[in-house]
N, C-alpha and C positions, 0 to 999 in steps of 0.2 A: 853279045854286043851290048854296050854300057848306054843306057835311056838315059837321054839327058831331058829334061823339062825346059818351054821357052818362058821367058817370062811371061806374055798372058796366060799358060799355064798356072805358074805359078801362083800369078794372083788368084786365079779360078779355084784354086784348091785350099788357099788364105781365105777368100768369100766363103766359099763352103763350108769351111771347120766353124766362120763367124756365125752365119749362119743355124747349122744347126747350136750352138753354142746358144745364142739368143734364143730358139725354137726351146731349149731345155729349160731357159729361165722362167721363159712365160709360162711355159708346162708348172716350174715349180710356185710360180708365182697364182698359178690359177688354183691351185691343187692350195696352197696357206690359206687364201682366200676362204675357203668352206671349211677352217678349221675349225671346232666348237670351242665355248670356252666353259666350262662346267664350274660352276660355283658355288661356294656352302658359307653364307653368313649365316652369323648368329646376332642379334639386335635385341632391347630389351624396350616396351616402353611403358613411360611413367605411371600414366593412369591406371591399366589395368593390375598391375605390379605388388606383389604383396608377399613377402615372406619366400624370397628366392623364388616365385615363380607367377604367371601372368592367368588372371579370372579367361574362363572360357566362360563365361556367364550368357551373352551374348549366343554362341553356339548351344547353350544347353536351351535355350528358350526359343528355339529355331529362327532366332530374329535377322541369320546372317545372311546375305543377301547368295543367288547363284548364279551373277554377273559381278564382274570385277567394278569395284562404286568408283574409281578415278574416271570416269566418264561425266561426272555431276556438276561440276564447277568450272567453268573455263576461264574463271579468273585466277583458281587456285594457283600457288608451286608448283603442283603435284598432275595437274590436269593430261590424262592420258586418252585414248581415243579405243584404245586394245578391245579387240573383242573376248580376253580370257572369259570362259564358263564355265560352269559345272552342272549336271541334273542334280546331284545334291553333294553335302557338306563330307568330302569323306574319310575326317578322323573327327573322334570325340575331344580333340587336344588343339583344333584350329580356336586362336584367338579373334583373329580377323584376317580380312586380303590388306597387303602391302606393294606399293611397289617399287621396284628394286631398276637401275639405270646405271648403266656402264658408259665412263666417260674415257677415253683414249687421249692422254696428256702426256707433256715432257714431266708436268711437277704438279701439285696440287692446285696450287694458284694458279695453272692455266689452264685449268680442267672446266673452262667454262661450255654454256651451252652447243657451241659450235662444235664443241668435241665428242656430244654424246653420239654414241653407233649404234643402243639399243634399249629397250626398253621390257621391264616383263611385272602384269600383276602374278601377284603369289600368294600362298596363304602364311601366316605365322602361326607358331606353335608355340605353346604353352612355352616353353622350356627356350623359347629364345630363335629356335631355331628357322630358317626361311627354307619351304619348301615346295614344289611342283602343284600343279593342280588335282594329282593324285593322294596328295595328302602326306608322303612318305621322300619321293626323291629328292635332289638335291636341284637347282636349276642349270640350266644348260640353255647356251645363246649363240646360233650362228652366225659367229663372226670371229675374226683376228684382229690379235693384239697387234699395234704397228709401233707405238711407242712404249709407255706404260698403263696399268689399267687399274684407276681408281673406280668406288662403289659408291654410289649413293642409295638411301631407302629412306624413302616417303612414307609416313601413314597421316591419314584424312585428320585427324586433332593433333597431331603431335607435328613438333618441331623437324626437320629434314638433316640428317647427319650423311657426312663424307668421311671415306676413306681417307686417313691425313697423308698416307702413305702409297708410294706403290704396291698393290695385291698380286701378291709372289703366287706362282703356281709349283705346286706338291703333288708329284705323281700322277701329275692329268688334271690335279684340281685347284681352285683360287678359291684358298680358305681365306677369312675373315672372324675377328671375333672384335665386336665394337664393346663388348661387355666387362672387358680384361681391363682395360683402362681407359684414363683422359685423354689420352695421347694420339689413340689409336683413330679418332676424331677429329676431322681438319680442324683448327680454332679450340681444339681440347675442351673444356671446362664452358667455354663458351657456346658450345653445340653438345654437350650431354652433361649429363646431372648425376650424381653420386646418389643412387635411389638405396643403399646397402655399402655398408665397409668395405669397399672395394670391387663395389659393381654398379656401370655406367649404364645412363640409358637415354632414353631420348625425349626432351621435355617435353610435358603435354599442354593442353590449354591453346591450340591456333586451334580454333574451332573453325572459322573461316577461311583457312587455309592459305593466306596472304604472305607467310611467313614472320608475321612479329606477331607477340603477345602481348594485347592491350584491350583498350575500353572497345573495338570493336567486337573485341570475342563476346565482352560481358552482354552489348548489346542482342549478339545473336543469341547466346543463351537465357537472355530473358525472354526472344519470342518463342522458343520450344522449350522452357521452363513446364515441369509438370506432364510432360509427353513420355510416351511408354517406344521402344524401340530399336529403328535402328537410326540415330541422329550422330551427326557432328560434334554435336554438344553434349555429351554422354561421353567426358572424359574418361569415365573408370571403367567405361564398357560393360556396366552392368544393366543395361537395356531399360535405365531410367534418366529422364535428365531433372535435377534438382539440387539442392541445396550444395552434395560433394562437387557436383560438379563445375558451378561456379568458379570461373575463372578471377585470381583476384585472392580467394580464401585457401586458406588450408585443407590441404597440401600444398594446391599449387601455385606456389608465389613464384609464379616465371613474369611474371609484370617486367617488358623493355626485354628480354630474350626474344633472339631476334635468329632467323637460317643463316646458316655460318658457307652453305653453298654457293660456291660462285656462281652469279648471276650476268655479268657481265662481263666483256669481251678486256675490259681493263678493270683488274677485278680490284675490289676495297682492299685494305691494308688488313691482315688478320686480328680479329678482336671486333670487328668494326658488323654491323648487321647488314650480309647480305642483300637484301632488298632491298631496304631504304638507306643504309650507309649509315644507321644512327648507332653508339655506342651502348652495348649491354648494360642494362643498368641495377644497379646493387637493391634491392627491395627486400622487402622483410622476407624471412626464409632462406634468403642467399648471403650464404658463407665466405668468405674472404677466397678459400679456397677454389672457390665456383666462378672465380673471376676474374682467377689467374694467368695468363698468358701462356701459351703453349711455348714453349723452347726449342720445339725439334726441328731440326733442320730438314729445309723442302728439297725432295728430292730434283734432280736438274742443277742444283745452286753447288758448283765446283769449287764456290773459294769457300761457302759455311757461313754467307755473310748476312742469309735469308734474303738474300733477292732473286729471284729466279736469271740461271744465268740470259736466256733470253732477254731479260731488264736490267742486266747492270752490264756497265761500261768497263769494271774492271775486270770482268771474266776475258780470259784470253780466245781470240776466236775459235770456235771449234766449228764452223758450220760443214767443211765438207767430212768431219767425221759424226757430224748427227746426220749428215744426208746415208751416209753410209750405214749408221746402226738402225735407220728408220728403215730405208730402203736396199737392204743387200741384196736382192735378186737383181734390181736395177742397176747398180753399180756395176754387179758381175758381170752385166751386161754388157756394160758401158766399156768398160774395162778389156771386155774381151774386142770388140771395135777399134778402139785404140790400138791394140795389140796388132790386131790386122792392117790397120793403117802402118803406124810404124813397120812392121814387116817389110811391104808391099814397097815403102820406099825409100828400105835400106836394100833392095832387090833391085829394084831400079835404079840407084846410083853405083851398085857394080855394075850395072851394063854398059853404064854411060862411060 
């Protein structure tokens, strides 16, 4: 005998398929969620910086601290709350703690504050390298990418560098190396310094950590001028602050370098200083080259035109296919709803 199904069946068994259908997405939606994101920069910076590789001076004089020091300033850029620690220092190759924030953006230029999902102190290593509290691995932060995932690293005197690009993941891992080039640098030349023929790093002299370099640095390292330690003002990291360290003098003529990080929700035009919106300025020490405009185009920007397509008028719309590439479990979702609708009342207008 041939089952025939009535239509509220029908529908009862369309709800159901929806059902669990959506039940799967959320499963897989909850399961991305606790994805990790394992990361390996490598970052150079100016001060301590000497003949391809960075003074552990500091660590050899036991003067590094074994709380993470972005807790100290809450006026700084860089001001963090993290409770990272250690009972002690544990390689002979830590330069000092760093830390490192992932920002979740369509393009670089909108990777402002509102976009960061996580934060971590770390220690650096001699050789460039950023790594765990352990001394040795590589960092790791629970969380998912939803769009793309640009990096920024902070350190306590040195200027603040960004990812210019989106940071590709490689077999489980989002390498990074801001040392290869200008470019690799949001605002290139603008946010790191050619410390070696072909190797970038990150300018030193914000002692204050306000993000510009100027007559306040000078001010602050005149009142711990002479002091043995571990200070702000101890450009070179050699656990003294005096005369090298001097912001202003040689080396470091960063005078009007300024965080090239977006700081606001409508961010400056690139080349322009971060913070205060003033343009980088040419000082003795800085090269033509040092002050060059980055060329590369921002990812998000479909026509090439450097506007991020979110801000230009002549991008053609794309919004429900970034709803779609941001959110595909949702869509699939959505999708599958739809489907059971239309279903349900092309069922019902054969009955009728």
């Amino acid at each position: 005998m041939k089952t025939t199904h009535t239509t509220p069946t029908r529908l009862f068994i369309l709800c159901s398929l929806t059902l669990l259908m959506l039940s799967a997405v959320l499963f897989q939606a909850t399961t991305a969620a606790t994805t990790d994101v394992s990361l390996d920069v490598t970052v150079l910076l100016e001060g301590p910086y000497n003949a391809g590789i960075m003074s552990t001076k500091l660590n050899a004089l036991g003067a590094l601290p074994l709380h993470q020091p972005y807790d100290s300033n809450p006026e700084a850029v860089w001001y963090y709350t993290g409770t990272e620690s250690v009972t002690s220092i544990p390689s002979p190759y830590i330069v000092d703690w760093v830390l490192v924030e992932l920002r979740d953006a369509g393009s670089a230029a909108t990777a402002t504050p509102s976009t960061t999902i996580a934060q971590q102190a770390a220690f650096l290593l001699s050789n460039g390298t950023i790594v765990g509290l352990d001394g040795s691995s590589i960092l790791v932060f629970p969380v998912a990418i939803t769009n793309n995932l640009f990096v920024i690293v902070y350190h306590r005197n040195h200027l603040p560098v960004m990812s210019t690009g989106p940071v590709v993941e490689t077999d489980g891992v989002y390498v990074y190396d801001f040392t290869l080039s200008a470019e690799y640098a949001y605002c290139a030349t603008h946010a790191v310094k050619e410390l070696a023929p072909a190797v970038w790093g990150m300018y030193a002299a914000d002692v204050n950590g306000d993000g510009q370099v100027n007559n306040q640095d000078t001010f602050f390292w005149r009142q711990d001028a002479g002091r043995s330690g571990y200070y702000t003002c101890d450009i070179n990291l050699d656990g003294q602050v005096n005369n090298p360290d001097k912001p202003g003098l040689e080396p470091y003529w960063n005078y009007g370098s300024g965080s090239q990080v977006p700081t606001v929700e409508l961010p400056d035009e690139p080349g322009q200083g971060g913070i205060s919106g003033t343009s980088p300025v040419v000082g003795e020490g800085t090269s033509p080259s040092q002050t060059s405009m980055s060329t590369s185009p921002l990812a998000g920007d479909v026509d090439g035109d450097g506007i991020p397509d979110d801000q230009d008028p002549d991008t053609p719309n794309t919004t429900i296919i970034s709803v779609v590439r941001s959110h595909p479990l949702l869509a699939a979702g959505i999708f599958a709803l739809a489907s059971s609708v239309i279903g349900a009342i092309i069922i019902l207008r054969k009955r009728l």
